[in-house]
N, CA, C and O of each residue as an XYZ file, in Angstrom:
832
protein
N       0.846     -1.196      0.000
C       0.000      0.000      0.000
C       0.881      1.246      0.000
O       1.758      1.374      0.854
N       0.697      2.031     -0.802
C       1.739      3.516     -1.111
C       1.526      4.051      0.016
O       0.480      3.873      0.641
N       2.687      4.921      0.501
C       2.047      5.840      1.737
C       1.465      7.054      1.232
O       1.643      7.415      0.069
N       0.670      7.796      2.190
C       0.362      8.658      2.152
C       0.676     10.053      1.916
O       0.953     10.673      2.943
N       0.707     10.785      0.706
C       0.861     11.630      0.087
C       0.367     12.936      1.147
O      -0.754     13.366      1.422
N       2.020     13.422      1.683
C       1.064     14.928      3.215
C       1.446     15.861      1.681
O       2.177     15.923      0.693
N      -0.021     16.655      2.626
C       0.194     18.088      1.598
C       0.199     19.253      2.368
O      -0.594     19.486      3.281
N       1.047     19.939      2.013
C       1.418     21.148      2.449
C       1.051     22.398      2.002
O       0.955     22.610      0.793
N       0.757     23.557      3.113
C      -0.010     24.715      3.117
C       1.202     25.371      1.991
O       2.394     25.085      1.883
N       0.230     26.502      1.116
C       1.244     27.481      0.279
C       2.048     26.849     -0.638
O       3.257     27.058     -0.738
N       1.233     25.862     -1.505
C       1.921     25.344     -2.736
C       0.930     26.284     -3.689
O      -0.299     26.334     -3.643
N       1.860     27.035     -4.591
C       1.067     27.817     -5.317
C       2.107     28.770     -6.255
O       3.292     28.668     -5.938
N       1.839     29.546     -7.205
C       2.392     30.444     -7.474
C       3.345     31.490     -7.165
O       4.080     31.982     -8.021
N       3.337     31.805     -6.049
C       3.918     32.923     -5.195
C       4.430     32.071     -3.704
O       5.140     32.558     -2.824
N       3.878     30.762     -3.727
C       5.208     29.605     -3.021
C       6.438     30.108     -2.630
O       7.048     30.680     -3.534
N       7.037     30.061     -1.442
C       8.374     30.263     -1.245
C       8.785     29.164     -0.633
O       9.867     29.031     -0.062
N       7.426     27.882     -0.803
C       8.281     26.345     -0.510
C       9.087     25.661     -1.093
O       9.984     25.045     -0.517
N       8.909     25.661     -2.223
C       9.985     24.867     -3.403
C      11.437     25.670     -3.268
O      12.419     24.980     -2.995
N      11.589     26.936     -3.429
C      13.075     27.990     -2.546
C      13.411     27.542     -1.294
O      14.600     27.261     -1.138
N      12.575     27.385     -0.243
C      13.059     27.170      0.856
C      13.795     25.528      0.880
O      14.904     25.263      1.344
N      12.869     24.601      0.271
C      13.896     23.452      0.770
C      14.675     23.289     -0.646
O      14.975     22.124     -0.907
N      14.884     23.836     -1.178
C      16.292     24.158     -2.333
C      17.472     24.834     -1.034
O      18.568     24.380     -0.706
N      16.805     25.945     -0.557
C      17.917     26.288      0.423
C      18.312     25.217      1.085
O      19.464     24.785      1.047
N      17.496     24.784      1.651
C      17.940     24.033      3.165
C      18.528     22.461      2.703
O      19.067     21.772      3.569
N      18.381     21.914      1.216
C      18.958     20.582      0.850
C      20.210     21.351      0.313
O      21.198     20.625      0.418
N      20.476     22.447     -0.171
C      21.893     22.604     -0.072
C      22.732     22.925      1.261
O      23.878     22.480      1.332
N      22.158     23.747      2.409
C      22.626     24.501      3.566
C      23.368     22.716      4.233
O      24.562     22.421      4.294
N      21.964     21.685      4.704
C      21.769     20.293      5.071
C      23.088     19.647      4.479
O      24.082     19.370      5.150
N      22.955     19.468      3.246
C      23.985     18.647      2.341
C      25.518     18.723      2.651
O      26.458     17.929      2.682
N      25.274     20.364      2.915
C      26.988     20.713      1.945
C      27.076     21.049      3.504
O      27.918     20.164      3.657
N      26.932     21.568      4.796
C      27.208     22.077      5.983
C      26.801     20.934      7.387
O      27.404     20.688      8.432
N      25.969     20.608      7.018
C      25.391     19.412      8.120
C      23.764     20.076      8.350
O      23.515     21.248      8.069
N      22.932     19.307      8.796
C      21.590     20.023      9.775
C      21.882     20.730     10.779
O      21.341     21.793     11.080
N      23.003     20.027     11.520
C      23.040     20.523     13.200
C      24.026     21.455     12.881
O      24.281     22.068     13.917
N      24.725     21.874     11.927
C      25.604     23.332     11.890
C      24.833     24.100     10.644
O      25.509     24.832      9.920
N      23.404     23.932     10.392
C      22.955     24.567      9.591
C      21.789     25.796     10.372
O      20.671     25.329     10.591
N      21.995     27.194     10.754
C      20.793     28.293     11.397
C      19.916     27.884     10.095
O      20.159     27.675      8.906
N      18.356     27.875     11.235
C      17.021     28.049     10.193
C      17.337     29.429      9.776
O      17.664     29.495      8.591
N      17.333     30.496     10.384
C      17.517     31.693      9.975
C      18.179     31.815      8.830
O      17.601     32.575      8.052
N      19.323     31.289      8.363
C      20.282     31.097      7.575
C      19.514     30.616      6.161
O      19.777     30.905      4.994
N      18.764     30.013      6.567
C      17.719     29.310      5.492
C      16.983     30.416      4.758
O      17.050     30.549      3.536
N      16.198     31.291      5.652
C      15.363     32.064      5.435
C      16.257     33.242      4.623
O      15.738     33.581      3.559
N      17.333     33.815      4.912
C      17.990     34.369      4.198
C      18.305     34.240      2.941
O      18.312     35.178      2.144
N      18.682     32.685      2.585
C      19.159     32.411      1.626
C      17.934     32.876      0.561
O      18.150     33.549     -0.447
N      16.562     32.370      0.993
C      15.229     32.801      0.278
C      14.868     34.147      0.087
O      14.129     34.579     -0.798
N      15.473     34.825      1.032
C      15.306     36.437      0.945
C      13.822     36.772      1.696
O      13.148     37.788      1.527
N      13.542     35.726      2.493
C      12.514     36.390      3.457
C      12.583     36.424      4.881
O      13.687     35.912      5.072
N      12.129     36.689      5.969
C      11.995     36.238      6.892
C      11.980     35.321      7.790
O      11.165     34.427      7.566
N      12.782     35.192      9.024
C      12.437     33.856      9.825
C      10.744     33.927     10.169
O      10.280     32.933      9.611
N       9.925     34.477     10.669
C       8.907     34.260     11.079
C       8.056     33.604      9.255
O       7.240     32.692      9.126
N       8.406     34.117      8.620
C       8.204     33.311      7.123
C       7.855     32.374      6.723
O       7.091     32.111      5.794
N       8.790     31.353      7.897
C       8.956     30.165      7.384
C       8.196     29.199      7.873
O       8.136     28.069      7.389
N       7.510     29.631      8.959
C       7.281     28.723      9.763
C       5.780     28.459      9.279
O       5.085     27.581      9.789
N       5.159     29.650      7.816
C       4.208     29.496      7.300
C       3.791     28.309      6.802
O       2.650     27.850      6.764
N       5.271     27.649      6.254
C       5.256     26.542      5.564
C       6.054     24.852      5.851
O       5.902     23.726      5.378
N       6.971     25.512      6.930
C       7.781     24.256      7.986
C       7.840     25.072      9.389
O       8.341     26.145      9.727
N       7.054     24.009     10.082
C       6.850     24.926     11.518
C       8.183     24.256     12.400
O       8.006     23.834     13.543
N       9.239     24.222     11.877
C      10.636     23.407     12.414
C      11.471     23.251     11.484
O      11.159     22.996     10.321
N      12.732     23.402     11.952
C      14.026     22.749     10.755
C      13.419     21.472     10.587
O      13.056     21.037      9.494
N      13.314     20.899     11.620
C      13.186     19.665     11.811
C      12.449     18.912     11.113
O      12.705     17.796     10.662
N      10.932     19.927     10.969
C       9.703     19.210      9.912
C      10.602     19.358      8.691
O      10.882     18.319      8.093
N      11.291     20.985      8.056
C      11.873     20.537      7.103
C      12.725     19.662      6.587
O      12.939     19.496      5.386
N      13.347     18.948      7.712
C      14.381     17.864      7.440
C      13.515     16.834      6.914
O      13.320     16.572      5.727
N      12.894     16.141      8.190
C      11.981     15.040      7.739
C      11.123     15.004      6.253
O      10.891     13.963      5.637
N      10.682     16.445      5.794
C       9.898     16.358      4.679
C      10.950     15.817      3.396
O      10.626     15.022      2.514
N      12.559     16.617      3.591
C      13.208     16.192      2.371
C      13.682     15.061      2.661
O      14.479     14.578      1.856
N      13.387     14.400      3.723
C      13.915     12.846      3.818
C      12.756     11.943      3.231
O      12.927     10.885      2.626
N      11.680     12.482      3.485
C      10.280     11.586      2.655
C      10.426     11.759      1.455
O      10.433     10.740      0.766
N      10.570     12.898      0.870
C      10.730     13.061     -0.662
C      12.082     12.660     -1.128
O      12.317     12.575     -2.333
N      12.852     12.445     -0.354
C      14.268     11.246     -1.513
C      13.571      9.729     -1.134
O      13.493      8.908     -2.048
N      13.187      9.458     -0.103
C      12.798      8.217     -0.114
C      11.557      7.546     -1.130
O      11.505      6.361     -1.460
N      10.675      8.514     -1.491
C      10.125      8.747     -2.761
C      10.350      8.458     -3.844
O       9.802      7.626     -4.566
N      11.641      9.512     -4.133
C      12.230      8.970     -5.476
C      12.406      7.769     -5.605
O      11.855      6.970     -6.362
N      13.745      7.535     -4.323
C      14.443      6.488     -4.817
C      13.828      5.349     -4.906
O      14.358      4.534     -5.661
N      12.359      4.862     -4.085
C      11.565      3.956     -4.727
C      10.967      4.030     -5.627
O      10.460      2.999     -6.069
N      10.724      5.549     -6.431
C       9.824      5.190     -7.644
C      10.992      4.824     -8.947
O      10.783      4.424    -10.092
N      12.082      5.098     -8.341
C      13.583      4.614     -9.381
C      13.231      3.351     -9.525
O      12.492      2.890    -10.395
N      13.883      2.669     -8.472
C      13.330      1.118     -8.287
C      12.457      0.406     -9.042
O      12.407     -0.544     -9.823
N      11.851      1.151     -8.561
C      10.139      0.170     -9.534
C      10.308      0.676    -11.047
O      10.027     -0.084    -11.974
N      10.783      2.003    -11.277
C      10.782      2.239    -13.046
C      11.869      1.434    -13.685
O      11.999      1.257    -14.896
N      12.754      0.895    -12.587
C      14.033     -0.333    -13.346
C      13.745     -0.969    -13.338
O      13.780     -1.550    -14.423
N      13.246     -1.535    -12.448
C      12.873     -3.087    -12.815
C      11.171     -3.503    -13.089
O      10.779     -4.653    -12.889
N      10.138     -2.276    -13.625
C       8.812     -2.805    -14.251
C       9.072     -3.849    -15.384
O       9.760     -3.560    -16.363
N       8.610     -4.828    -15.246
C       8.664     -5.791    -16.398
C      10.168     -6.440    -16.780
O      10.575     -6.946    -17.825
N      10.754     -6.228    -15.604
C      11.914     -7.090    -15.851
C      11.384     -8.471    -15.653
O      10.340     -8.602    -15.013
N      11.837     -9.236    -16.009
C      11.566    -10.956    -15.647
C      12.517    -11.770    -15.212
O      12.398    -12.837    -14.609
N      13.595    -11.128    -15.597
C      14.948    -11.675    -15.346
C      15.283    -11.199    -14.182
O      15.252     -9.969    -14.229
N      15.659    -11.687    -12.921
C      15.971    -11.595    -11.702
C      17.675    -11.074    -11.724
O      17.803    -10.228    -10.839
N      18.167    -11.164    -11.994
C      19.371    -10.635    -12.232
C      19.589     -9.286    -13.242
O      20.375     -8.364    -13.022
N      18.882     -9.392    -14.150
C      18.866     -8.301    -15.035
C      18.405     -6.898    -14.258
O      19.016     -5.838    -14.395
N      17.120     -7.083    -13.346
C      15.854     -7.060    -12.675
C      17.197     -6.243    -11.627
O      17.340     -5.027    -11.751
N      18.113     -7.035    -10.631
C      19.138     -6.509    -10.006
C      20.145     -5.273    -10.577
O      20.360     -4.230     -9.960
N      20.511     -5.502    -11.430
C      21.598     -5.006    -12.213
C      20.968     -3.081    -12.349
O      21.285     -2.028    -11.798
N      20.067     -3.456    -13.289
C      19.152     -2.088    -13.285
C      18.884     -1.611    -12.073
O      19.059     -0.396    -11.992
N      18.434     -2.263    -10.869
C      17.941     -1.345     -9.412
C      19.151     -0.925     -8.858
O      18.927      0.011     -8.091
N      20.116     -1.156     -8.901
C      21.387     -0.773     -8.469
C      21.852      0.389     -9.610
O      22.147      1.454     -9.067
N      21.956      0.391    -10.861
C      22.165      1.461    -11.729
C      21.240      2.375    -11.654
O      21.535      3.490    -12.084
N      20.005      2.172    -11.144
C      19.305      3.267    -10.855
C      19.625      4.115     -9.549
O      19.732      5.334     -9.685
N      19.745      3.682     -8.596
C      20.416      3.822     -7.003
C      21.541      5.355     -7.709
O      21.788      6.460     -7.226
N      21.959      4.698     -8.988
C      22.860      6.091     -9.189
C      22.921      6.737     -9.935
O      23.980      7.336    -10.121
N      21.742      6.963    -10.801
C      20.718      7.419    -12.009
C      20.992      8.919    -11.126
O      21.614      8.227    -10.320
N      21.051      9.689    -10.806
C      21.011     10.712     -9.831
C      21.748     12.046    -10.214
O      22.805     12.010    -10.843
N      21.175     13.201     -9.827
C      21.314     14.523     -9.915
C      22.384     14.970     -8.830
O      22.828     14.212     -7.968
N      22.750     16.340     -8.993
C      23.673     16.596     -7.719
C      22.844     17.315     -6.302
O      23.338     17.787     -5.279
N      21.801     17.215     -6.604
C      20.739     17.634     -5.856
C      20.183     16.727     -5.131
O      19.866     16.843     -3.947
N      20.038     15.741     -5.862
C      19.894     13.983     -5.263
C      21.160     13.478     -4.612
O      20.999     12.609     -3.755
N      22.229     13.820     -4.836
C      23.447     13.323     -4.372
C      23.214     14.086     -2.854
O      23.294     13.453     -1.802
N      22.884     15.692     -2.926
C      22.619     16.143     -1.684
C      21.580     15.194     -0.097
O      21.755     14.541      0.932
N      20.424     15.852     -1.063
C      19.272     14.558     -0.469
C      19.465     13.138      0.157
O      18.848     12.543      1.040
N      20.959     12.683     -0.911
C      20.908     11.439     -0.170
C      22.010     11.106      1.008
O      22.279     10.256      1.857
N      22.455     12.353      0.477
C      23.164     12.596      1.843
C      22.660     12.745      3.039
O      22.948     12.269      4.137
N      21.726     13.603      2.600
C      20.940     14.481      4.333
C      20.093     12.901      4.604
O      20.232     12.587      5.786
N      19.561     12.226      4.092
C      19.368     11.058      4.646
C      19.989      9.952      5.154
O      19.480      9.327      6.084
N      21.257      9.565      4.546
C      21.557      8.953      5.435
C      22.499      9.879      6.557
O      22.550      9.389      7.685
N      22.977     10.709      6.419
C      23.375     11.269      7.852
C      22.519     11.341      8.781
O      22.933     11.028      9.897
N      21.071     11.764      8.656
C      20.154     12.051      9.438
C      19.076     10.735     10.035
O      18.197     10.947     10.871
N      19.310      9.586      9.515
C      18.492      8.642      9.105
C      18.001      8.198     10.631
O      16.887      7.698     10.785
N      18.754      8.378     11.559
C      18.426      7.426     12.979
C      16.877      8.553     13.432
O      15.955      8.225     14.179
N      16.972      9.334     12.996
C      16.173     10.924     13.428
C      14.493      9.783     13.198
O      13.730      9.688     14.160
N      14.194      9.106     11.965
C      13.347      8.088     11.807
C      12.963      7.212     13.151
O      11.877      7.483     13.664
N      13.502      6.523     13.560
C      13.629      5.966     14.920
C      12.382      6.185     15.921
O      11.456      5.472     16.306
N      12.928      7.911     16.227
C      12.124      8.218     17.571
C      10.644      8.929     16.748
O      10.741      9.382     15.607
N       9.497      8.934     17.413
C       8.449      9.359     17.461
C       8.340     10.850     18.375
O       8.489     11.199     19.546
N       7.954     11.528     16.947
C       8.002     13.007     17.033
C       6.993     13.451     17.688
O       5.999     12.779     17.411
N       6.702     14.566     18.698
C       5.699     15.043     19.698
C       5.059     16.487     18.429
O       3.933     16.978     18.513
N       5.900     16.815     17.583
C       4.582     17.434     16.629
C       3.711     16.807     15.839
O       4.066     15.664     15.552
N       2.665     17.164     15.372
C       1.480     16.172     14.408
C       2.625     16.529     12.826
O       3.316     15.737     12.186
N       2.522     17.245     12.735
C       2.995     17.670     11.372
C       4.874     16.759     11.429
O       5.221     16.055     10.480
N       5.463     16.897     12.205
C       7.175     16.065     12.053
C       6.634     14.684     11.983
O       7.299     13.906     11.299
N       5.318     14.113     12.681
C       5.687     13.131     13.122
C       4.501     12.459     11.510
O       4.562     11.277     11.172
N       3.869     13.148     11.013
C       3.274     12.857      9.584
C       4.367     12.276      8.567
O       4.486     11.253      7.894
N       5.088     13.418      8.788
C       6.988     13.050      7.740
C       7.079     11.952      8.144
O       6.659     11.024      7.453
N       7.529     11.777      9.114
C       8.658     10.680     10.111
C       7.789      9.228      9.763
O       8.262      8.134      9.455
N       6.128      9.686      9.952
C       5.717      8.270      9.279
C       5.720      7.828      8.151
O       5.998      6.673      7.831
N       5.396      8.754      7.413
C       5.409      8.470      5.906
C       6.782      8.256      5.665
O       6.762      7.908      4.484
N       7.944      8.240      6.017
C       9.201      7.949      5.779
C       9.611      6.713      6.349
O      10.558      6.025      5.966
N       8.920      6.504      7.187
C       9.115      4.880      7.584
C       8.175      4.148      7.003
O       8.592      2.991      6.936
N       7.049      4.255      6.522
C       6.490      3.248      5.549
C       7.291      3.166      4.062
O       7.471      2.058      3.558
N       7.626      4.035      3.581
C       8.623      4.317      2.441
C      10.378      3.418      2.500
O      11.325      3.317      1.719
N      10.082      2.960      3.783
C      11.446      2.991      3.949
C      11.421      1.388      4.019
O      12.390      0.722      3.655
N      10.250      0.828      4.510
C       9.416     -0.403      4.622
C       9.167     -0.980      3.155
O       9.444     -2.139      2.847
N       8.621     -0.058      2.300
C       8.086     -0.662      1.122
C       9.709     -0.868      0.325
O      10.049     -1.917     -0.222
N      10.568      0.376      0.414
C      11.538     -0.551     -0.181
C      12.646     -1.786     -0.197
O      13.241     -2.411     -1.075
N      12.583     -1.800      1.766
C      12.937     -2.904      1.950
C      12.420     -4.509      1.422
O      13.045     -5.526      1.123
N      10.950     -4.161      1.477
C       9.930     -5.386      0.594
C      10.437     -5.335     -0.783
O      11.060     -6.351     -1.094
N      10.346     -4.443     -1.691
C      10.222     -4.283     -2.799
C      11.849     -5.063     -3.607
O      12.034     -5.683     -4.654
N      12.725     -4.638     -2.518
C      14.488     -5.482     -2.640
C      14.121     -7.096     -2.202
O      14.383     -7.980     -3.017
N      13.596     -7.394     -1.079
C      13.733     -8.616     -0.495
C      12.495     -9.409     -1.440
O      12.271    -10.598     -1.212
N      11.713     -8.673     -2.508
C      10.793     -9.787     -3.081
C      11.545     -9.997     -4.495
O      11.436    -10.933     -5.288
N      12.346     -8.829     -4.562
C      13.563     -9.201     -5.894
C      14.242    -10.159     -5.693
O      14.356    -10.827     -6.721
N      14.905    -10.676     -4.624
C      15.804    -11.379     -4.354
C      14.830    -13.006     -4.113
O      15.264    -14.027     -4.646
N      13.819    -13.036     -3.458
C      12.999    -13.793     -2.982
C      12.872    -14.716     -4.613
O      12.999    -15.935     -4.737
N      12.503    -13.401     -6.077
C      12.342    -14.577     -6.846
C      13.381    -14.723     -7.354
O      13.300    -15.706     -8.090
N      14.705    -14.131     -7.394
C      15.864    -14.820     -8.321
C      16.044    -16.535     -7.549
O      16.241    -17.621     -8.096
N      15.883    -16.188     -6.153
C      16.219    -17.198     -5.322
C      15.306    -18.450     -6.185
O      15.858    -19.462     -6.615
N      13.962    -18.197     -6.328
C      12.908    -19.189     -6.524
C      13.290    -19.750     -8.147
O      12.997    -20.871     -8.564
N      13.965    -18.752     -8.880
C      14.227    -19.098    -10.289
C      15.223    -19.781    -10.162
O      15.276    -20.606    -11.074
N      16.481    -19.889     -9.121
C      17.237    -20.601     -9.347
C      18.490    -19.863     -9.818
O      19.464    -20.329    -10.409
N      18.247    -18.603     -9.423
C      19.833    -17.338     -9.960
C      20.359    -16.964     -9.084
O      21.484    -16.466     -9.143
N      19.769    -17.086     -8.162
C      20.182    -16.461     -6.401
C      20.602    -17.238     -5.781
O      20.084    -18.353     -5.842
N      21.677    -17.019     -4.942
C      22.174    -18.107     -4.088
C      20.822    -17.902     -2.941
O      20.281    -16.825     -2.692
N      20.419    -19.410     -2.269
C      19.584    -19.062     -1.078
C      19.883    -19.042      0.401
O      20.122    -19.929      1.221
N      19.782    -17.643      0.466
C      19.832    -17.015      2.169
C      18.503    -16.321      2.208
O      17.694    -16.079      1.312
N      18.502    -16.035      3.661
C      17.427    -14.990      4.213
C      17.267    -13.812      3.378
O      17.942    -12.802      3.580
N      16.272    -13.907      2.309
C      15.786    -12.534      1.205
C      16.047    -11.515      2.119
O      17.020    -10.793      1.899
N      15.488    -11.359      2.917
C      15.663     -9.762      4.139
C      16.618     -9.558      4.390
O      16.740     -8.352      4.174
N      17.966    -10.121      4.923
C      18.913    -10.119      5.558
C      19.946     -9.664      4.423
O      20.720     -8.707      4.433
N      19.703    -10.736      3.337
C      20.318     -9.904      2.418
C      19.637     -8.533      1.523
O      20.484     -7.876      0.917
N      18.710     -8.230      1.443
C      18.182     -7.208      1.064
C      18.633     -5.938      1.634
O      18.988     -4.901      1.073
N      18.522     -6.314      3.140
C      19.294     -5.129      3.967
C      20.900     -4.586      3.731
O      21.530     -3.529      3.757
N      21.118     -5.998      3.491
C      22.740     -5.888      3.316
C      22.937     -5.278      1.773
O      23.743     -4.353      1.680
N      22.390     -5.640      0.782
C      22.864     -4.780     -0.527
C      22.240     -3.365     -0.395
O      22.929     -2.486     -0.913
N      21.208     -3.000      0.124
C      21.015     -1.822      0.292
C      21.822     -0.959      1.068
O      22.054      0.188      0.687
N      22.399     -1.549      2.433
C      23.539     -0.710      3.022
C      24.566     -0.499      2.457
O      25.056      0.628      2.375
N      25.151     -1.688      1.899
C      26.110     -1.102      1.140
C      26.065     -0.182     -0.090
O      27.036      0.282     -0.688
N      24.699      0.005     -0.369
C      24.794      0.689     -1.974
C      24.375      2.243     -1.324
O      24.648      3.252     -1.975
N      23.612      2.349      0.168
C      23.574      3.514      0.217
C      24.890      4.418      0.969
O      25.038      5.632      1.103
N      25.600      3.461      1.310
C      26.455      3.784      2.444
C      27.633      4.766      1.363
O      28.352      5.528      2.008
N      27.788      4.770      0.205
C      27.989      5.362     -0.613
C      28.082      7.326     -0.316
O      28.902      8.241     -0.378
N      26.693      7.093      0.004
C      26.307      8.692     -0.384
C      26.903      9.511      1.186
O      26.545     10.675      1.366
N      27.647      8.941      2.066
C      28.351      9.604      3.430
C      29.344     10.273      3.130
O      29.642     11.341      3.665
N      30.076      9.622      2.084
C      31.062     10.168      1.876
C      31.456     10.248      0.582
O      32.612     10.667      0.519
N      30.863      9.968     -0.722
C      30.931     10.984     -1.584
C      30.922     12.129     -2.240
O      29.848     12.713     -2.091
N      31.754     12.744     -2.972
C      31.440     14.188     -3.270
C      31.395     14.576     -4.648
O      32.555     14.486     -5.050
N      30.805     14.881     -5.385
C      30.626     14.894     -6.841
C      31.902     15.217     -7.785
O      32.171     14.814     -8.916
N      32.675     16.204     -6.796
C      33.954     16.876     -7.505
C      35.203     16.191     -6.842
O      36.337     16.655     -6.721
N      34.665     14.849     -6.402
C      35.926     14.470     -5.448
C      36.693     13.171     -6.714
O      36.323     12.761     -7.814
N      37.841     12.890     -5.859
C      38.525     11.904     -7.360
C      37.993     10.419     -7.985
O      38.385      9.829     -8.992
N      36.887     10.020     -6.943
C      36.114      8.828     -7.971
C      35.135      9.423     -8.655
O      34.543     10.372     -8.140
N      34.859      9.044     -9.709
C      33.869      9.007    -10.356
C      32.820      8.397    -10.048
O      33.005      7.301     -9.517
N      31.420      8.831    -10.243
C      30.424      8.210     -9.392
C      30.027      6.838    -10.472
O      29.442      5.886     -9.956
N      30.262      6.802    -11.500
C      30.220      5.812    -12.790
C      30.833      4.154    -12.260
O      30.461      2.985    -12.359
N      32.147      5.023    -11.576
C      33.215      3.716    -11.067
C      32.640      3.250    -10.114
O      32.225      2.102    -10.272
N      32.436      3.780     -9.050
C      31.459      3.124     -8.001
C      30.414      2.741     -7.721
O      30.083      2.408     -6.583
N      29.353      2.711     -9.203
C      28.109      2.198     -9.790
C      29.001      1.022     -9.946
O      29.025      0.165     -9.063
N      29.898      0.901    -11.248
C      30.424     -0.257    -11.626
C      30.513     -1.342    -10.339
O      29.934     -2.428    -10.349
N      31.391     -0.818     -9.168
C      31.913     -1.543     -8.251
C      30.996     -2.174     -7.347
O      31.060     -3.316     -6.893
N      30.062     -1.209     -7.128
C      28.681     -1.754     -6.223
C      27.904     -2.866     -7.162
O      27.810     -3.974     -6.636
N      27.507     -2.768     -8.082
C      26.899     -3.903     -8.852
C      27.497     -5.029     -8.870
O      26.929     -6.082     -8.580
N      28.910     -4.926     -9.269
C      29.701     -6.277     -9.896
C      29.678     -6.651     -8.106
O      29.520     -7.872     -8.086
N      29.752     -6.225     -6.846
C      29.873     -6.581     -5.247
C      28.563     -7.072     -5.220
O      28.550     -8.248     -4.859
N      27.315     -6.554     -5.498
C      25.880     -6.953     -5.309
C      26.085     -8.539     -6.276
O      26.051     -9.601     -5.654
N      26.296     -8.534     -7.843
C      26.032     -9.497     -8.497
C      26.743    -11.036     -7.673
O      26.060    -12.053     -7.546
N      27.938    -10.956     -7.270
C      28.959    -11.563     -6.425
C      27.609    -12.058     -5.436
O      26.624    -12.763     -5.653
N      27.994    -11.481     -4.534
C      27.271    -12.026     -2.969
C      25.813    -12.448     -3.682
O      25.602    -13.613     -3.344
N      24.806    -12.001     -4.468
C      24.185    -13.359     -5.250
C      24.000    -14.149     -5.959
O      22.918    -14.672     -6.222
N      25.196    -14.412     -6.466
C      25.653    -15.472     -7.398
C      25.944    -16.518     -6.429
O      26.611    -16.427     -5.398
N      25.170    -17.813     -7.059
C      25.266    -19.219     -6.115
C      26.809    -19.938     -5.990
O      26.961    -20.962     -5.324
């Protein structure tokens, strides 16, 4: 079941939401959350702190919201690689090349998520953080399913070595996201090479 689509006040024309978390996924990305001022945010937009709170009543809601919306993507990546694959390996190959199908804006995003990711965990005392925080853990749920039923049928076809679908599901996903901590777009790997390297490591550990 998809999660639930939150909608937010002041999507419109004269919006200063789509600016604000442009600010704050670069401020987040490139500086950290916890050394990032909201104020700092609001500047970058050219309005006001009291401004902001029109549209994120917290850094915090704003964190969580751009952590729901990469978790978003990166499952609707997923599912657009491998619709109508049949081939369980092929089916692999593509969800992992998609993992790095990605913008430098997405490279940000996926940063601020996994740095921020334990923040998921605890149960938020606002209605509005704790809307994010859920919808980011069902998102975070469906793609764990969505890996472990990939693996579930290579296993059943006979392409997969057989272990615990989950266990390993978890495990190629950590390693393929664990990536985005410490990459940097202008730094000396190429993000191409470490697509290469993560796949041919994923294809390995399920090959029988």
């Amino acid at each position: 079941m998809p999660a639930a689509r939150t909608v937010e006040p002041g999507e419109g024309p004269r919006s200063k939401r789509s600016a604000i978390l442009s600010a704050a996924i670069k401020s987040f990305g490139k500086n950290g959350y916890d050394a990032t001022k909201w104020s700092a945010v609001a500047d970058q937009v050219g309005i006001g702190q009291p401004a902001l709170y029109h549209y994120f009543e917290s850094k915090a809601h704003c964190l969580l919201t751009i952590m729901r919306m990469e978790l978003e993507r990166s499952h609707a990546m997923f599912v657009k690689a491998t619709a109508g694959e049949t081939d369980a390996m092929a089916a692999l190959r593509a969800a992992v090349r998609a993992a790095y199908a990605v913008s430098a804006r997405d490279v940000l995003r996926m940063r601020i998520l996994e740095n921020n990711f334990d923040l998921l965990a605890v149960r938020r005392q606002s209605a509005r953080e704790e809307t994010e925080r859920a919808a980011s853990r069902e998102l975070v749920y469906q793609i764990e399913v969505s890996w472990t039923e990939l693996l579930q049928r290579g296993m059943e076809d006979g392409v997969f070595v057989r272990r615990d679908p989950r266990v390993l599901a978890l495990s190629l996903l950590g390693m393929i996201v664990s990536v985005w901590r410490w990459y940097r777009p202008r730094g000396a790997t190429p993000l191409a090479d470490m697509r290469d390297l993560i796949e041919d490591a994923c294809v390995r550990i399920v090959t029988p």
